[in-house]
Biopython code that builds the backbone (N, CA, C, O; Angstrom):
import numpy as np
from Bio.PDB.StructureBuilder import StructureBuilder

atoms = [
    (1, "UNK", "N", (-175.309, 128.925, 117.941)),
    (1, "UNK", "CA", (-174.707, 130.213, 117.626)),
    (1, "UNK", "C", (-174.747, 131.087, 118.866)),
    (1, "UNK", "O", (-175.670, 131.199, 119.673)),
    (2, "UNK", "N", (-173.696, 131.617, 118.859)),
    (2, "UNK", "CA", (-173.618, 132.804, 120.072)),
    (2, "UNK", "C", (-173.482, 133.946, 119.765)),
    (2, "UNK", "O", (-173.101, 134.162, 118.614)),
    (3, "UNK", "N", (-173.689, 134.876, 120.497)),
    (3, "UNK", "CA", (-173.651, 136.419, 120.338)),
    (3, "UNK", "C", (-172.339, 136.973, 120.496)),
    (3, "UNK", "O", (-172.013, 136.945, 121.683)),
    (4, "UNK", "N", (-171.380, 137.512, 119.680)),
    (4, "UNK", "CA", (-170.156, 138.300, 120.107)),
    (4, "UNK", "C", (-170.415, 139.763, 120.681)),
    (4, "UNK", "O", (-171.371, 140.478, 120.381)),
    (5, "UNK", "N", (-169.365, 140.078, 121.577)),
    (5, "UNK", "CA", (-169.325, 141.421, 122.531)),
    (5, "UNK", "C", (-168.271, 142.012, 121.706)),
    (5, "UNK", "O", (-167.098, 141.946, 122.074)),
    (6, "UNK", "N", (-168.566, 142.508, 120.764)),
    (6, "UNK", "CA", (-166.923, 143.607, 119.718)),
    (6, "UNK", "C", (-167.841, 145.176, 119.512)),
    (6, "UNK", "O", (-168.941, 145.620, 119.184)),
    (7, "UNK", "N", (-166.432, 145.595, 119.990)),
    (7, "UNK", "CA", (-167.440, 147.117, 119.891)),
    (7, "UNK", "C", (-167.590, 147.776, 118.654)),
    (7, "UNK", "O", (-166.618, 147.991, 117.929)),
    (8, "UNK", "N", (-169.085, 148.211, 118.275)),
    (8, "UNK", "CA", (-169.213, 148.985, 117.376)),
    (8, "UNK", "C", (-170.001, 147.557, 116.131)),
    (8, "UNK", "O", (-170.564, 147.894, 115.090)),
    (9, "UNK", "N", (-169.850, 146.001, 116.573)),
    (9, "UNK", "CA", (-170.373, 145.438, 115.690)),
    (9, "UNK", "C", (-171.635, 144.859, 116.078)),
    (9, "UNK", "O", (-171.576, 143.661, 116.354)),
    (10, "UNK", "N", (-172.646, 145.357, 116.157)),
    (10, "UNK", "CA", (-173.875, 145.098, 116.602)),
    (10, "UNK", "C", (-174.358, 143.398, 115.629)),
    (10, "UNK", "O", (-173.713, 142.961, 114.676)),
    (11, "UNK", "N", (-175.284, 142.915, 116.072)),
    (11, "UNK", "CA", (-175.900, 141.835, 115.522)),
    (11, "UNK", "C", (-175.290, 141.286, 114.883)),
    (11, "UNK", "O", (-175.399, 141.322, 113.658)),
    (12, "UNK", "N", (-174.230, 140.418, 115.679)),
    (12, "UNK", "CA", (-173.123, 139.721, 114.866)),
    (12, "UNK", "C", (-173.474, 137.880, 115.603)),
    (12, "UNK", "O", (-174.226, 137.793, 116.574)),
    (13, "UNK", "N", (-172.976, 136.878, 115.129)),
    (13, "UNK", "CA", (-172.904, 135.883, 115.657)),
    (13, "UNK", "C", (-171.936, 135.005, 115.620)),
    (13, "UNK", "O", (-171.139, 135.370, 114.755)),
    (14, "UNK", "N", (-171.585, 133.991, 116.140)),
    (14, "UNK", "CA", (-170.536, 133.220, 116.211)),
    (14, "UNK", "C", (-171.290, 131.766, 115.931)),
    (14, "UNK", "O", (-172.189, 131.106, 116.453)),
    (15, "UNK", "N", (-170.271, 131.643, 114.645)),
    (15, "UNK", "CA", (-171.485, 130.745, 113.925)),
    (15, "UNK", "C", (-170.236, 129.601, 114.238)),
    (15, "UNK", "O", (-169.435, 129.339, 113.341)),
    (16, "UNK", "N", (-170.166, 129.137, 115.188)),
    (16, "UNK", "CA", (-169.076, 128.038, 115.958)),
    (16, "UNK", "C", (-170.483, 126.722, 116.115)),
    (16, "UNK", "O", (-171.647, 127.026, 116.372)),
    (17, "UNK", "N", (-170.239, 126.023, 116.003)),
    (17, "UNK", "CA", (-170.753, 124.236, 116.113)),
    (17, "UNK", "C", (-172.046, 124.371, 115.553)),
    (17, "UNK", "O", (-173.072, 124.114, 116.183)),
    (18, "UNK", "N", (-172.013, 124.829, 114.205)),
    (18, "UNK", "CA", (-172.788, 124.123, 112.748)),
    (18, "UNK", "C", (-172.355, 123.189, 112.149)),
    (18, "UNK", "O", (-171.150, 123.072, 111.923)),
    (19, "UNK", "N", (-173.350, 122.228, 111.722)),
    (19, "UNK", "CA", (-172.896, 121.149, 111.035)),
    (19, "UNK", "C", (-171.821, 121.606, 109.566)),
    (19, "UNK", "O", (-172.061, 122.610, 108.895)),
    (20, "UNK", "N", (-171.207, 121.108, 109.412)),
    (20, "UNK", "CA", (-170.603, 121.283, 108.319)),
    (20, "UNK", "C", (-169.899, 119.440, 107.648)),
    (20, "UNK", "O", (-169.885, 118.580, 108.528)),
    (21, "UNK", "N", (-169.576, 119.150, 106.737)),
    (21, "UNK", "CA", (-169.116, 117.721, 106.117)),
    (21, "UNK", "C", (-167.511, 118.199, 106.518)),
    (21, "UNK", "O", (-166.826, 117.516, 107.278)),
    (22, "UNK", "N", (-167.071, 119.332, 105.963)),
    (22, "UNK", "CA", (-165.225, 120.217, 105.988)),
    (22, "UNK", "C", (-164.501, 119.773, 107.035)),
    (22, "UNK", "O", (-163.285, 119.600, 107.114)),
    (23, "UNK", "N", (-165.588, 119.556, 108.051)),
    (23, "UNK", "CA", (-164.283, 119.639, 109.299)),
    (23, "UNK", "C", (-164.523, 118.006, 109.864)),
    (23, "UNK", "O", (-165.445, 117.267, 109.520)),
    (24, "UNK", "N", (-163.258, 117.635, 110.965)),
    (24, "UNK", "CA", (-163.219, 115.810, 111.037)),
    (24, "UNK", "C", (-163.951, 116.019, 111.909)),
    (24, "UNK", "O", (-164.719, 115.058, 111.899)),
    (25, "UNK", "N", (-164.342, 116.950, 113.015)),
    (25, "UNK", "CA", (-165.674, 117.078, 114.362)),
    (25, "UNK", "C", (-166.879, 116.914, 113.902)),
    (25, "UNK", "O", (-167.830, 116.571, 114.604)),
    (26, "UNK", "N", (-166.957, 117.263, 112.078)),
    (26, "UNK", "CA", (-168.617, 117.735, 111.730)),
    (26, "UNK", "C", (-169.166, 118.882, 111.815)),
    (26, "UNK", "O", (-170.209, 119.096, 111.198)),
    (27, "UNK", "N", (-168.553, 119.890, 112.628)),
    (27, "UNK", "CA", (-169.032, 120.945, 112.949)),
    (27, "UNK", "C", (-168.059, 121.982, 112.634)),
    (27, "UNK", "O", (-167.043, 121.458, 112.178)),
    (28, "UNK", "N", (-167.944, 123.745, 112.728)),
    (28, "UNK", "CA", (-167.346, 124.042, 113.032)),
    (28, "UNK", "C", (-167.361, 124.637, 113.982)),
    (28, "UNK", "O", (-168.359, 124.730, 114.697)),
    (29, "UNK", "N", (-165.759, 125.427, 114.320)),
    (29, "UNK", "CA", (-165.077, 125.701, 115.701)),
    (29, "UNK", "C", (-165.720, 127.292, 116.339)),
    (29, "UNK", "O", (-165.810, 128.450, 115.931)),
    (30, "UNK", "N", (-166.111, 126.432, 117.704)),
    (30, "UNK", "CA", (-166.597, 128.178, 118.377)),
    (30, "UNK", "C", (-165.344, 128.866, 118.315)),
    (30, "UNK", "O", (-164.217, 128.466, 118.604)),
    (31, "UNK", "N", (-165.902, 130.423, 117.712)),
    (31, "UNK", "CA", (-164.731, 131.257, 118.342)),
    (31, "UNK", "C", (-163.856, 131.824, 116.864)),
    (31, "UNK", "O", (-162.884, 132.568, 116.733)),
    (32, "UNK", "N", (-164.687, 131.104, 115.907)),
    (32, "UNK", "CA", (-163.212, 130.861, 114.570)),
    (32, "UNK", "C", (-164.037, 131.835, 113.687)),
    (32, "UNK", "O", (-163.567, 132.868, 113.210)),
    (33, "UNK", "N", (-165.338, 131.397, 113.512)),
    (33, "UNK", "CA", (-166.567, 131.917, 112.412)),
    (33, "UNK", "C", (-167.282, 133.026, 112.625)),
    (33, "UNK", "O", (-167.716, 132.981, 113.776)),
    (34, "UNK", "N", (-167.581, 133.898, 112.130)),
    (34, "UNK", "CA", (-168.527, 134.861, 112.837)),
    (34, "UNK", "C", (-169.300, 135.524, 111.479)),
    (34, "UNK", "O", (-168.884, 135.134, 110.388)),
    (35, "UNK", "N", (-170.465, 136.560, 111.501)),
    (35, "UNK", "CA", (-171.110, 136.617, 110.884)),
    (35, "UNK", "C", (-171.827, 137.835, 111.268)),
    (35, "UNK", "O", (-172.353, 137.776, 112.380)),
    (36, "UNK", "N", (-171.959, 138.810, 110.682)),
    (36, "UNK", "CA", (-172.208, 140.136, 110.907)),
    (36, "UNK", "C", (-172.602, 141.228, 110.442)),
    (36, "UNK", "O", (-173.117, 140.836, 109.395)),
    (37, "UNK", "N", (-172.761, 142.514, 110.460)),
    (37, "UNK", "CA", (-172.812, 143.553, 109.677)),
    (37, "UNK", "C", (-171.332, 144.152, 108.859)),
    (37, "UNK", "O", (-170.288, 143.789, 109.400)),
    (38, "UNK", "N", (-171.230, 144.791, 107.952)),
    (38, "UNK", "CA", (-170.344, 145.409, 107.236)),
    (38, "UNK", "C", (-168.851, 145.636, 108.309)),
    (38, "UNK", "O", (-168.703, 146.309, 109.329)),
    (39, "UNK", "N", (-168.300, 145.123, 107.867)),
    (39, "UNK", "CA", (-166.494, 145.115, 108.685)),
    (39, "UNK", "C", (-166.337, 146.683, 109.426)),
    (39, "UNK", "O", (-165.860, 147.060, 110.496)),
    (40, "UNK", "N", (-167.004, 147.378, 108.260)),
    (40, "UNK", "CA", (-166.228, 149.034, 108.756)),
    (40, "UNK", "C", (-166.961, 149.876, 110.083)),
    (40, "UNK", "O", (-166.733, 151.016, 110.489)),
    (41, "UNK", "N", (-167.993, 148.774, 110.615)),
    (41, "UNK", "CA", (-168.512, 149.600, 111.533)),
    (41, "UNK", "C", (-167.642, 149.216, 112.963)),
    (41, "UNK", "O", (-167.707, 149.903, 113.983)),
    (42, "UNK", "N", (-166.676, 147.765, 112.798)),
    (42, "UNK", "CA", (-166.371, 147.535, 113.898)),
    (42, "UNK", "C", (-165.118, 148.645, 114.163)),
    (42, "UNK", "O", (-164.374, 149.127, 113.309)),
    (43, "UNK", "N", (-165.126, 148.873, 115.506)),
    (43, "UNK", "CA", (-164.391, 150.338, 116.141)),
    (43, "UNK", "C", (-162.778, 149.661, 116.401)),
    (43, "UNK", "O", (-162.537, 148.523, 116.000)),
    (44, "UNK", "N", (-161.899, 150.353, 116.992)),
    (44, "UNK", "CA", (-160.168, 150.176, 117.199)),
    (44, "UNK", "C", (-160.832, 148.859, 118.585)),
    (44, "UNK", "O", (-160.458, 147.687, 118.627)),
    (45, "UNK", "N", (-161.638, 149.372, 119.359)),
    (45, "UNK", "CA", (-161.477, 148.040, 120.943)),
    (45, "UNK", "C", (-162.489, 146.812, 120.093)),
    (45, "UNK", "O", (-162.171, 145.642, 120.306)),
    (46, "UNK", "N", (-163.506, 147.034, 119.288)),
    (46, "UNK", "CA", (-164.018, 145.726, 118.890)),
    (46, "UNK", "C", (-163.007, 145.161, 117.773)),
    (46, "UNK", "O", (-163.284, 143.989, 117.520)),
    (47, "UNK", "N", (-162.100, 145.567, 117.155)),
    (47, "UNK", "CA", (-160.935, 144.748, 116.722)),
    (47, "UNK", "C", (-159.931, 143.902, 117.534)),
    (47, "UNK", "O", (-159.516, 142.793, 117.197)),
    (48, "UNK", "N", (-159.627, 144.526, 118.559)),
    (48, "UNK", "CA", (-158.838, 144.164, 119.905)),
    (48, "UNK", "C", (-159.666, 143.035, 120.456)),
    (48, "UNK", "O", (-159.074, 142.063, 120.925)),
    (49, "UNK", "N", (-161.423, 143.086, 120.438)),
    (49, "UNK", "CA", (-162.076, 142.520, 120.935)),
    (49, "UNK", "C", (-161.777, 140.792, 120.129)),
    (49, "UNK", "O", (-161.339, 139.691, 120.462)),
    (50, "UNK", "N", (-162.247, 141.353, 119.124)),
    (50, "UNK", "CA", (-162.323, 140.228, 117.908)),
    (50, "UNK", "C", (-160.513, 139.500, 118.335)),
    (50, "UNK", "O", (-160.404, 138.334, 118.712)),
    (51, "UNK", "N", (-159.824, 140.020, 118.248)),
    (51, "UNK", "CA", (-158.241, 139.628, 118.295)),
    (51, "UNK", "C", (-157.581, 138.775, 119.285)),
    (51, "UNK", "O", (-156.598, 138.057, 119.102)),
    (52, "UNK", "N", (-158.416, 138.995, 120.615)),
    (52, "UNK", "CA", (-158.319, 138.767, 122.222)),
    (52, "UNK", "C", (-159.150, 137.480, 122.293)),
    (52, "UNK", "O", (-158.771, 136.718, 123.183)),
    (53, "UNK", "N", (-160.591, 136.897, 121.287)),
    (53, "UNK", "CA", (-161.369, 136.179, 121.718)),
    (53, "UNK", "C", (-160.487, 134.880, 121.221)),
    (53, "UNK", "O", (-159.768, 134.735, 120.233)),
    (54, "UNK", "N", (-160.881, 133.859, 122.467)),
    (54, "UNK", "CA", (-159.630, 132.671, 121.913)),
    (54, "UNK", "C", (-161.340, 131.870, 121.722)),
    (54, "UNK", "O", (-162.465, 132.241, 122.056)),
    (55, "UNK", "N", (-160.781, 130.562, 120.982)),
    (55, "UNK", "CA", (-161.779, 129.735, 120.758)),
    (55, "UNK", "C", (-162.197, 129.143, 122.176)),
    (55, "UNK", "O", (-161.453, 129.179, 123.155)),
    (56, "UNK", "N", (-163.369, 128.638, 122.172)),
    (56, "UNK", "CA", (-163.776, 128.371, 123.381)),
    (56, "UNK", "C", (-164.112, 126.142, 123.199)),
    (56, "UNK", "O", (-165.120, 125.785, 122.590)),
    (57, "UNK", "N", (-163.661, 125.634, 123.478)),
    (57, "UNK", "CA", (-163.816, 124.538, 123.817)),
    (57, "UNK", "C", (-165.182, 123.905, 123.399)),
    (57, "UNK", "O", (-165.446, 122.744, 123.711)),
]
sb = StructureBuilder()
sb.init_structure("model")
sb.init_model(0)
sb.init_chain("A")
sb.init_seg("    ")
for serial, (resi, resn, name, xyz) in enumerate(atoms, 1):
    if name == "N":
        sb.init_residue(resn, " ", resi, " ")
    sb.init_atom(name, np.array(xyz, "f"), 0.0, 1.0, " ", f" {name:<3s}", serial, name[0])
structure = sb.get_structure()
């Protein structure tokens, strides 16, 4: 799990390459999943943020 940079969403994670059975890798995709505090704290640039992040390999 990694840490996302979106403004205004503190202690969030990117819950990218956990095992899962769902997907044909086993895992899922960095970049796709994330996991966080309440939606409404993220601000207008941590939406942009969230919008801009491409999956990462």
């Amino acid at each position: 799990m990694g840490t996302l940079s979106w403004d205004g969403y503190r202690n969030n994670r990117d819950l990218g390459d956990l095992p899962t059975p769902l997907a044909p890798s086993g895992a899922t995709v960095l970049g796709r999943v994330a996991r966080g505090p309440r939606r409404e704290f993220v601000k207008t640039q941590g939406w942009w943020d969230a919008r801009s992040s491409e999956p990462r390999p």
